[in-house]
VEXDREN-2710 file (C-alpha; in Angstrom, 1 decimal):
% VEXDREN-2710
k/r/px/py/pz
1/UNK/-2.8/15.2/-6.0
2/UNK/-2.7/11.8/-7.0
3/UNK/-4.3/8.2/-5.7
4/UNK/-1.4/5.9/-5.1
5/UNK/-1.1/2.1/-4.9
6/UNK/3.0/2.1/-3.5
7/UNK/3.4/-1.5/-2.7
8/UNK/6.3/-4.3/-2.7
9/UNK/5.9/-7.2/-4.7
10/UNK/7.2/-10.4/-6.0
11/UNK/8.5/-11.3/-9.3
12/UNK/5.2/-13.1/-10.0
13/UNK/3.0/-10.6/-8.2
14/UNK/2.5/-11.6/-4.9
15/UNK/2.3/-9.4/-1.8
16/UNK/2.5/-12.0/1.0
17/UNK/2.9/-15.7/0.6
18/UNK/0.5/-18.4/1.3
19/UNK/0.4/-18.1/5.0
20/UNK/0.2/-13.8/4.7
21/UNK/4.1/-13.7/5.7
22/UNK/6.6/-10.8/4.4
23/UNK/9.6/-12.6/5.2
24/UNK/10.6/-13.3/2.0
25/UNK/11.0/-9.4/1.6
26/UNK/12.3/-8.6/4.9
27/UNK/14.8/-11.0/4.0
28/UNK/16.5/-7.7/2.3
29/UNK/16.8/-5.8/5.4
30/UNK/15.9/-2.5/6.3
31/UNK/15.3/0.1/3.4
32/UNK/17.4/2.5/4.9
33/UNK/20.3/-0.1/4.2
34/UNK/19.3/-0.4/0.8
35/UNK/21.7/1.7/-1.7
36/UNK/19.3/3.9/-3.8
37/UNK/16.1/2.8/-1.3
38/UNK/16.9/5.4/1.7
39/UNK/15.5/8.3/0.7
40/UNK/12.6/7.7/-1.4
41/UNK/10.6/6.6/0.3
42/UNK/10.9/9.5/3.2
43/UNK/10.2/11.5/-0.3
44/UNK/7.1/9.6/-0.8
45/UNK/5.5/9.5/2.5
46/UNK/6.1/13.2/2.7
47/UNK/3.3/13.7/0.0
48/UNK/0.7/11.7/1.3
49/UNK/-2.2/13.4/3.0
50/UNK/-4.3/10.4/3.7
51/UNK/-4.4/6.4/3.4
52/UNK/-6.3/3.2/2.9
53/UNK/-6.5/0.0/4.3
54/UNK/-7.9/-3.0/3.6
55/UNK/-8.8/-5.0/7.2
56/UNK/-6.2/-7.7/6.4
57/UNK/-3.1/-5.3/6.1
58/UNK/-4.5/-3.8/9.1
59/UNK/-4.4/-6.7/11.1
60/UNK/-1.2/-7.7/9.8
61/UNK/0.3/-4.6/11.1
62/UNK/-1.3/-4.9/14.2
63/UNK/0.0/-8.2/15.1
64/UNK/3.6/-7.6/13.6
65/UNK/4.0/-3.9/15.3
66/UNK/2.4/-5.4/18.6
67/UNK/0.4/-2.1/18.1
68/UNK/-2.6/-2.5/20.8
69/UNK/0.3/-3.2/23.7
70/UNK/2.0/-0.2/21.8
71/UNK/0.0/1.9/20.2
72/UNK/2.7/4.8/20.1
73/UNK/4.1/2.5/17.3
74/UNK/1.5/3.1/15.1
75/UNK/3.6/4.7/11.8
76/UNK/1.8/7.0/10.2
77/UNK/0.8/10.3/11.0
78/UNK/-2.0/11.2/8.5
79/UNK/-5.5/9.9/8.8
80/UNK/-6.4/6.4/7.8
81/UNK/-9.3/5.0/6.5
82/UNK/-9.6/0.9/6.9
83/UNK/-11.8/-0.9/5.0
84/UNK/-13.7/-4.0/7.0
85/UNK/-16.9/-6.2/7.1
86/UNK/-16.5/-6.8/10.4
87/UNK/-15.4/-5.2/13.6
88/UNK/-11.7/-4.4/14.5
89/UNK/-10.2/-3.5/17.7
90/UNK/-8.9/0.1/17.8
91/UNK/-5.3/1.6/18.2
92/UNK/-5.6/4.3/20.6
93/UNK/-4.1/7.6/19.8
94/UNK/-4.3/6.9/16.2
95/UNK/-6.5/8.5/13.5
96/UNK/-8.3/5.7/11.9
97/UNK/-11.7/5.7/10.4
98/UNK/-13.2/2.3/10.1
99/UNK/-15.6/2.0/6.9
100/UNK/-17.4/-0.7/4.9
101/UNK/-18.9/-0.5/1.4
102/UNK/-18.2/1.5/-1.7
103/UNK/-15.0/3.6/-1.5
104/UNK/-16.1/6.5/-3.9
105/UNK/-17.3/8.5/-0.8
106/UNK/-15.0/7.4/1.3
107/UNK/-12.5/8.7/-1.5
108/UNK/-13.8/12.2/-1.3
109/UNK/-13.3/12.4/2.2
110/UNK/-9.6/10.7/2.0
111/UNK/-8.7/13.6/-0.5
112/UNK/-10.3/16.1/1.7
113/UNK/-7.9/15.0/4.6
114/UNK/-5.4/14.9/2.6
115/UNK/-5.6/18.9/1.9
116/UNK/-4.0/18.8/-1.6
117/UNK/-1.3/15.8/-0.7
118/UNK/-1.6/12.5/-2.0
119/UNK/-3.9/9.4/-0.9
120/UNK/-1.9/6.0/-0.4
121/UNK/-3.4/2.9/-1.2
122/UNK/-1.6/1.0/1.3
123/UNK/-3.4/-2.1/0.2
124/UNK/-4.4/-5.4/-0.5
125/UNK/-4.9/-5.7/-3.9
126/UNK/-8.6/-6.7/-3.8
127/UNK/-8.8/-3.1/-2.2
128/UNK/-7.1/-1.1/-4.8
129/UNK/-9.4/-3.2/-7.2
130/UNK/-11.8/-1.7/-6.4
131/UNK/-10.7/2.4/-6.2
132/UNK/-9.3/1.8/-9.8
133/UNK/-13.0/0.3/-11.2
134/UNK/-14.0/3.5/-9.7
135/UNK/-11.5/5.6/-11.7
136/UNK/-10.3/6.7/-8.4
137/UNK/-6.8/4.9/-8.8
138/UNK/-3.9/7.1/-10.6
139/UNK/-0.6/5.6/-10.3
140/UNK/0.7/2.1/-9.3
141/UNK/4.4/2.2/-8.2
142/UNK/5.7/-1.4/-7.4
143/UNK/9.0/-1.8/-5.9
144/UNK/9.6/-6.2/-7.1
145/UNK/11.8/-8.5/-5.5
146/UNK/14.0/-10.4/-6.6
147/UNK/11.9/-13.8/-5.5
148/UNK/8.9/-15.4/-6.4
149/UNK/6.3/-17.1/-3.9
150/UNK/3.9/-19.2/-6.6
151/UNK/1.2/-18.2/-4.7
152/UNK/-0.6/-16.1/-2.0
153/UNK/-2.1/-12.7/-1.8
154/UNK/-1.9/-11.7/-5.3
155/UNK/-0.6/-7.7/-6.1
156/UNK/-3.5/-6.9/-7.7
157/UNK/-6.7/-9.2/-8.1
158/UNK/-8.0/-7.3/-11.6
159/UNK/-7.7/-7.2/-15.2
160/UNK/-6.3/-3.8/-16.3
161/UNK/-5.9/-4.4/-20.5
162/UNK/-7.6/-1.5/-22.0
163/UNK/-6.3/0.7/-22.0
164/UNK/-2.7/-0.5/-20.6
165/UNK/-1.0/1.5/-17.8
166/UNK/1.6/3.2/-19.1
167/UNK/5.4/3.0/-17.8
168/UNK/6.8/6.6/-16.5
169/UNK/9.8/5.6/-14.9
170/UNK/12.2/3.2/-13.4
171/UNK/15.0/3.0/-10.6
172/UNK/17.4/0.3/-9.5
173/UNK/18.0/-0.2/-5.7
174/UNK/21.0/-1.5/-5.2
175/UNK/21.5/-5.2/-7.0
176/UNK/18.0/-6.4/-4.9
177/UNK/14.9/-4.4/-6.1
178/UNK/13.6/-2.3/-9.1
179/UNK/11.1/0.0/-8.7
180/UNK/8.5/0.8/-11.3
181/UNK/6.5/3.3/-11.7
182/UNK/2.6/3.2/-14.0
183/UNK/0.3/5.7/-14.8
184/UNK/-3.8/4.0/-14.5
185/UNK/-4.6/5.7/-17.8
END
């Protein structure tokens, strides 16, 4: 069982832009399309037990899925924790757990759930911050585009120096992405 942060990013470590869009990554097309990208990450999804949210990833999806009209949309079928100050409206039908404050405990229960599968840090990068001050983060695989944005929602908002995460392995999809793989040491 490992904690996961499994995230796209830019060249110079963005996740969104300035104005929170993706379309500089959807620019690519679907991953399914993508030589190399179509069966990964089918693989990786089938190992997760559980996931995280933070509330702006949340909302993002929500607004681009047009989940409260069509809540049947909602994609994932393991329990999900989302992270939030403040209130958000609910997706019916789905498991989500709304939560606030430290995410040790929330942790535990999020590898309960899980059952022996892995926990996804679906993100932002503030939130997986904060699992991996709490030695709580394992592995950080970035699939990085071939662009970069110059600013916006940065990958991951912390220093991480000492010691370094350590490189275990790298893929090539097609002539667009490369995917690397780090172990939080």
């Amino acid at each position: 069982m490992k904690t996961q942060y499994y995230t796209s990013t830019s060249i110079d470590g963005y996740l969104a832009d300035e104005n929170g869009s993706l379309d500089w990554l959807f620019q690519f097309g679907e991953i399914d399309e993508i030589e190399g990208a179509k069966d990964d990450y089918p693989e990786f999804i089938e190992q997760v037990g559980s996931l995280a949210m933070g509330s702006v990833t949340y909302e993002w999806l929500i607004e681009h899925e047009n989940l409260l009209e069509n809540p049947e949309q909602w994609p994932y079928e393991v329990p999900a924790w989302v992270f939030s100050s403040r209130e958000l409206p609910e997706i019916d039908g789905a498991n989500i757990h709304f939560v606030q404050g430290d995410v040790a405990p929330v942790h535990a229960e999020m590898v309960e759930a899980a059952a022996g599968k892995n926990v996804w840090l679906v993100g932002g990068g503030d939130l997986v911050g904060q699992f991996h001050e709490n030695g709580l983060l394992d592995e950080i695989i970035l699939t990085v585009a071939p662009v970069t944005l110059g600013s916006g929602a940065p990958l991951l908002p912390r220093r991480i120096t000492d010691p370094p995460l350590r490189l275990t392995n790298v893929e090539q999809y097609g002539d667009i992405f490369a995917v690397l793989t780090y172990e939080v040491q």
